[in-house]
N, C-alpha and C positions, 0 to 999 in steps of 0.2 A: 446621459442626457438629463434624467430628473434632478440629479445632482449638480448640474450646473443649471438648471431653472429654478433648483430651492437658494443656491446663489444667489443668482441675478435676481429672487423677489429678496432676499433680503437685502441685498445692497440698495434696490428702490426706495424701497421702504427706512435706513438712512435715509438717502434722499433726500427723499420729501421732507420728515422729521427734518432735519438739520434746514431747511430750508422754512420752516415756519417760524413766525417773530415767537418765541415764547418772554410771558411776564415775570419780571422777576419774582419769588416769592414775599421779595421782603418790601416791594411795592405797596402803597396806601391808597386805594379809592375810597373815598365817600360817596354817599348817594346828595350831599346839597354844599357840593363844594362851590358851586355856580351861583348858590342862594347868599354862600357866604360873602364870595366877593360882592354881590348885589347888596348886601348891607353896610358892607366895610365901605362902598362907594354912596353911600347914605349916610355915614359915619354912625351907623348904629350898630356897627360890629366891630370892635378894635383889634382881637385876638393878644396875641403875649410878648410881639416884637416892637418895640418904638421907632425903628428904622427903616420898617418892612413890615409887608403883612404875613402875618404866618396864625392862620385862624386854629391851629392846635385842636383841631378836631378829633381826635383820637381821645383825649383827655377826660375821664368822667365830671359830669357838671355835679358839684358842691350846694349847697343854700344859699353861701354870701354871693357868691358867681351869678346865681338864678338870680338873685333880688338885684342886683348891679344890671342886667341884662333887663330885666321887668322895671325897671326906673328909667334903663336909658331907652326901652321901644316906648313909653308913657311921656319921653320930653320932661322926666321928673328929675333928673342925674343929677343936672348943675345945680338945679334947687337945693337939691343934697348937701353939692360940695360946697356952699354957704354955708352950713353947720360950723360951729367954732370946733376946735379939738375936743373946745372943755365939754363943750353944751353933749357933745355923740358920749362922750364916757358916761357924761351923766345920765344918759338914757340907757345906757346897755349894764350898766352897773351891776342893774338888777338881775344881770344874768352871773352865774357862776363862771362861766367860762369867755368872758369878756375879753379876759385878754387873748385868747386864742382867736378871735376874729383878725381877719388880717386888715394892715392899716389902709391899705388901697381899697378898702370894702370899707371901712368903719361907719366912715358918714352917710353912704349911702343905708346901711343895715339900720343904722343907728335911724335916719328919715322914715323908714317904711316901719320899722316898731311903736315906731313916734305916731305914723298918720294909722297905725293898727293894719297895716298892709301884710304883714307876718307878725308871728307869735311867735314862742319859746317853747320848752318842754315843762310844762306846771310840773308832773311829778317830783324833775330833781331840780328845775329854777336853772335849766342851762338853754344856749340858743343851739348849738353842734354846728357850727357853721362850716366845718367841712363833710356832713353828711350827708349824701347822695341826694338828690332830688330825681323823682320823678316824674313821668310826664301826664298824672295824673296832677299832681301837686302844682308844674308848670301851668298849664293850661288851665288850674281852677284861678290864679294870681290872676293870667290873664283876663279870665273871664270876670272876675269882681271888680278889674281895672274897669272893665267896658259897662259895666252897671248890672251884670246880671247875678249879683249876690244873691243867694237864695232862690236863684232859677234853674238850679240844676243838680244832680248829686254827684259827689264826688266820686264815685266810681267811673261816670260816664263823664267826667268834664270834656275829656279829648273830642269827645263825637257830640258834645253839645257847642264846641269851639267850630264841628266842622259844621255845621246846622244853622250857623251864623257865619255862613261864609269863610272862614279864617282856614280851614284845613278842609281839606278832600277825608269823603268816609272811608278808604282805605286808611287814609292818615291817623283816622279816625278812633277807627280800631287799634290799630299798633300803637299809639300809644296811650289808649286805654291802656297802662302796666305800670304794675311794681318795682320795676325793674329801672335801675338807677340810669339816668340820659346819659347819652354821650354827648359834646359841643355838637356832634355834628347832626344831633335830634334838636340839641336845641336850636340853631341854626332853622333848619328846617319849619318848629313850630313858632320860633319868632317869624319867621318870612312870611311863611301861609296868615299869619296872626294880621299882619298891614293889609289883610284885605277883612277881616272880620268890621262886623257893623257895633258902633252903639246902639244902646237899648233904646237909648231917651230918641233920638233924631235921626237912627239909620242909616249918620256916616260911619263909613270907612276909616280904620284909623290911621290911612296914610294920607287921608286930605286930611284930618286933623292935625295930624304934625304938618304936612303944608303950609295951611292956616295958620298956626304956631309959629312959624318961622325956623323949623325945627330941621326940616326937612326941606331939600330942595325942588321946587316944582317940576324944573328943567331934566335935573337929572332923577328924577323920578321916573317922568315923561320917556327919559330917553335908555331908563332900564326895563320898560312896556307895562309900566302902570297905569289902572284905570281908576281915576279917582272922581272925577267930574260927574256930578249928578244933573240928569235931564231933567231939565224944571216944564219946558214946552215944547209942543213938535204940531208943525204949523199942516190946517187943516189938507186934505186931498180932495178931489174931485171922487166922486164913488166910479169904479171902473165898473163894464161888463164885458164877460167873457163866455166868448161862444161856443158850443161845444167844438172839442178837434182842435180851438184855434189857443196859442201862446197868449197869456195877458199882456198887455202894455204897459209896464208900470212908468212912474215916470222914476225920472233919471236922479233928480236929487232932494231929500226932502228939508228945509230949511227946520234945524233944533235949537233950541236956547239953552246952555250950559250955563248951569252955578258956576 
């Protein structure tokens, strides 16, 4: 009899096992695969397919990649690709390793060297434009775009991105780090980044791009952005409220939106 009950649990035990979904190992989740598509539908995410989206999030982000992705969440890109071939070589010349930028990056790197948006390596006069960025390094870009050059230090950029809105202080933290992003971080701190404030006026820079015409309002609106600042909110009547008894509020209160 124990002999056919240590059986009968193993074959249970099959069972079950074989009955549960297991994932394959060689399966890919990201944590802002969601964020991605939400920008690729803002057209501020293109990823590495021309037919399809395929946001290549797995992928370590580079320097040229960063500065391409920080011009195109700034509405700067196209400005870029006005650059002549000749006018971007002449600007990056000065680097040693000029020609190892790649040519789908050039005008854009070539733009942000030019407006002093990045720098080189002075030691040896090269730019490494496939060298890892971090998301200390990301998020100081950002934050100099939005005016806050010299309001922060670069160790804590990330959690000074989150303190102006643009990232949550767990985000905050994590990538406070040395440690080279993945697309699918950057993802992540470009998405949180469309809610962060300017210095100067305390918008948002997804109604900036709005404004710009950069960005669509509709499908902004309809990927649950809040961009509309309350300019006025029409007066109330003073309520009272008696001990024991529910307040009465009223029902709608009429606001004026920018």
């Amino acid at each position: 009899m124990i002999r056919l009950r240590k059986v009968f649990a193993v074959l249970l035990t099959l069972a079950i096992v074989s009955s549960i979904n297991v994932i394959p190992a060689s399966a890919n989740t990201f944590i802002y695969e969601k964020e991605a598509n939400a920008l690729y539908e803002l057209d501020l995410y293109k990823g590495i397919n021309e037919s399809r989206f395929d946001p290549d999030l797995a992928t370590a982000l580079d320097r040229q990649t960063g500065v391409v992705m920080l011009l195109r969440m700034f509405g700067q890109e196209e400005e870029a690709k006005k650059l002549t071939k000749e006018k971007a070589n002449s600007i990056l010349n000065k680097f040693k390793d000029s020609d190892s930028i790649a040519d789908w990056s050039k005008k854009q790197v070539a733009y942000a060297v030019d407006k002093g948006f990045v720098k080189g390596y002075s030691e040896d006069s090269t730019f490494r434009p496939s060298t890892g960025l971090n998301g200390k390094a990301y998020c100081s870009l950002i934050l100099q775009q939005l005016g806050y050059d010299g309001d922060f230090q670069y160790d804590k950029a990330a959690s000074k991105l989150s303190e102006i809105g643009g990232l949550t202080p767990i985000q905050g933290n994590l990538f406070n780090s040395n440690a080279t992003l993945i697309k699918d971080s950057l993802v992540g701190i470009s998405y949180g980044a469309l809610e962060a404030k300017y210095k100067s006026n305390g918008e948002k820079l997804i109604k900036v791009l709005i404004d710009k015409g950069i960005v669509s309002a509709k499908k902004a609106k309809e990927l649950g952005f809040e961009y509309a600042k309350i300019v006025s909110v029409e007066a109330i009547n003073d309520i009272t409220v008696n001990i024991g008894d529910s307040p009465k509020l009223p029902t709608f209160v009429k606001a004026e939106y920018d």
